[in-house]
C-alpha positions in Angstrom: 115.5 80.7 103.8 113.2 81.1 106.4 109.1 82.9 105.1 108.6 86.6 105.5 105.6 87.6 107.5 102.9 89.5 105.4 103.7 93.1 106.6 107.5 91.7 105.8 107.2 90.9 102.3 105.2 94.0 101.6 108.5 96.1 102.7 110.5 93.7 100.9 108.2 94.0 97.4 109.2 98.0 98.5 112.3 97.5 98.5 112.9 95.0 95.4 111.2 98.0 93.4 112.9 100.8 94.3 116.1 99.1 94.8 117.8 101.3 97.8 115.7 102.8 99.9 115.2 105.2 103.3 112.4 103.7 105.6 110.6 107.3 105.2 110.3 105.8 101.3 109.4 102.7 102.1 106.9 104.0 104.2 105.9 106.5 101.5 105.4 103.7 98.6 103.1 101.4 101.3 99.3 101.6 100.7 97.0 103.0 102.9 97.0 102.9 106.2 100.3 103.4 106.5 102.1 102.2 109.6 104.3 104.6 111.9 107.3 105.0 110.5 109.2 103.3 113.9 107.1 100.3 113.0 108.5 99.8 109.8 112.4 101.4 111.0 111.6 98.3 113.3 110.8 96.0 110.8 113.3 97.4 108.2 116.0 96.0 111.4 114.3 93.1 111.6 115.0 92.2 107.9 118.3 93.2 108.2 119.2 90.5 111.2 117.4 87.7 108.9 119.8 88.4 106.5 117.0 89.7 104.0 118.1 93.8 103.9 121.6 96.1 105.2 122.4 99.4 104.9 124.0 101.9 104.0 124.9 104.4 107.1 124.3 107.8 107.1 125.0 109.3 110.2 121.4 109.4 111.6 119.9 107.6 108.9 120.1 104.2 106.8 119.8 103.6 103.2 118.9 100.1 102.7 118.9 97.7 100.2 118.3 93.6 99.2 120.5 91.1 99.9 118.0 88.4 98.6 116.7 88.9 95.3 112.9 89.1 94.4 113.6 86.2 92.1 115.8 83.7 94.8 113.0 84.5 97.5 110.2 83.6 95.3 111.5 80.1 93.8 112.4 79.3 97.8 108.8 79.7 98.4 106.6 79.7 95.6 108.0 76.8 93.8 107.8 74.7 96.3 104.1 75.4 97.4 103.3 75.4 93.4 104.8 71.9 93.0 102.4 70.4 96.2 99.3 71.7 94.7 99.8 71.4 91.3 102.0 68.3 91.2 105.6 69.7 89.5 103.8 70.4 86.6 104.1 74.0 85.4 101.2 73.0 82.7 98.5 72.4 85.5 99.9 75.6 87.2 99.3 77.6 83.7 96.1 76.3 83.1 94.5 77.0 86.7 95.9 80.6 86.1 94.4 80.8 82.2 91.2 79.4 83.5 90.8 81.3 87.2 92.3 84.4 85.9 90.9 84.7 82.6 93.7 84.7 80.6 93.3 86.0 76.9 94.9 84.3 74.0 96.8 87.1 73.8 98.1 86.6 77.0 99.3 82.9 76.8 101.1 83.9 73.7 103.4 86.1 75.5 104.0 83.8 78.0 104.6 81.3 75.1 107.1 84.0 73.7 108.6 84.5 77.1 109.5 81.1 77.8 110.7 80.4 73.9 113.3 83.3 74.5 114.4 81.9 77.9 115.2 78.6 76.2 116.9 80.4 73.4 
């Protein structure tokens, strides 16, 4: 699964949210400045011939939607880059995060909590 480009993965993160999706939406839900709508009608296409979006047709228009999950496009990526800095331990990766980010106790108990109810 080839990397999404920046201005990519920003439609992507769109789409992911609101599921199906015109580009006039997508558009709509980017932050400021937003880019011409043919820009991202262009890049929308794009996605689509990577294999990342498709579409529901319309007549004039597309509705488009994922065909790559949030989830499947992050662990092809982020694991991998995760594991080279932090050396396949999720420990090291946790505490850079609790320590860089500030994380309250609070915090590390829910992700405690979330990782006790995945393994139940």
């Amino acid at each position: 699964m080839k990397r999404l480009t920046e201005k990519e993965e920003a439609l992507m993160k769109v789409v992911w949210q609101m599921e199906r999706a015109f580009v006039k939406e997508v558009r709509a839900a980017l932050p400021a400045p937003q880019p011409h709508v043919n820009t991202v009608a262009t890049t929308m296409k794009k996605l689509v011939k990577k294999g990342y979006l498709d579409y529901e047709d319309f007549g004039t228009t597309h509705r488009y939607f994922a065909l790559v999950s949030k989830e499947a496009y992050a662990k092809a990526h982020l694991k991998p880059a995760l594991s080279s800095l932090f050396g396949d331990s999720i420990k090291n990766v946790v505490a850079f995060f609790a320590k860089e980010e500030d994380l309250s106790a609070d915090d590390l108990k829910e992700i405690i909590k979330m990782i006790e109810d995945q393994n139940d």
